[in-house]
C-alpha positions as CSV (number, residue, x, y, z in Angstrom):
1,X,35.2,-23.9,0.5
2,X,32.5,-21.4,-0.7
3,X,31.4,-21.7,-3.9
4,X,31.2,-19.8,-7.0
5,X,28.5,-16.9,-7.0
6,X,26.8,-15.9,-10.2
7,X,27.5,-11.3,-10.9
8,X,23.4,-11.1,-10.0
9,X,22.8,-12.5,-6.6
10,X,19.4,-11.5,-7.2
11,X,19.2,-15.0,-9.5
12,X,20.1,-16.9,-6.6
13,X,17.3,-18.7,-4.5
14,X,16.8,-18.5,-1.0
15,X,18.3,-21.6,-0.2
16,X,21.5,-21.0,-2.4
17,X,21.9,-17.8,-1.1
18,X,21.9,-19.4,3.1
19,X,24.2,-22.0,1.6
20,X,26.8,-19.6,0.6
21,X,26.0,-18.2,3.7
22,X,26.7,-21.1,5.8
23,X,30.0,-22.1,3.8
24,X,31.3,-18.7,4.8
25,X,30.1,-19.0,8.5
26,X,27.9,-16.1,8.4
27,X,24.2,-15.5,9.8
28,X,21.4,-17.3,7.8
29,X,18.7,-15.3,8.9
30,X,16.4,-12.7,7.2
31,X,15.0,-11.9,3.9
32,X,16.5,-12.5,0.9
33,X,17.4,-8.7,0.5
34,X,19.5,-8.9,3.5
35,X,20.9,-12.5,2.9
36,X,22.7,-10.8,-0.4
37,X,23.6,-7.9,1.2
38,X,25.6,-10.0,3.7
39,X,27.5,-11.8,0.7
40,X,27.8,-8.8,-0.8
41,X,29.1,-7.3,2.4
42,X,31.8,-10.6,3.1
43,X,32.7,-10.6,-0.6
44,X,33.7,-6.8,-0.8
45,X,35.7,-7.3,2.4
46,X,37.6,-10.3,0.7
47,X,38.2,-13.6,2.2
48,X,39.6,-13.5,6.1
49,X,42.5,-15.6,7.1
50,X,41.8,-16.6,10.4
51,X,45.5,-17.8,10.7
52,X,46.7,-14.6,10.8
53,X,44.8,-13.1,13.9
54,X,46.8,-15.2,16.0
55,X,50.3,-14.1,15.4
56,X,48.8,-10.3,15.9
């Protein structure tokens, strides 16, 4: 399960930032500018169910 995610991502290190990353199944690559857009990006869009794309 992903883990809690401070309101500045810009505090996070690189490494924290690919962890998150990881624990959400998303792409690890790229600078750090684009690692936070990604969360940012997956967190805006709210969590997926992955359950639910089978029975649609």
């Amino acid at each position: 399960m992903p883990g809690h995610l401070p309101p500045n991502l810009e505090d996070m290190k690189v490494a924290e930032l690919k962890l998150e990353l990881k624990l959400r199944s998303l792409p690890v690559s790229g600078t750090k500018t684009d690692l936070i857009e990604r969360l940012n990006h997956n967190l805006s869009n709210g969590p997926v169910n992955k359950v639910s794309f089978l029975y649609y």
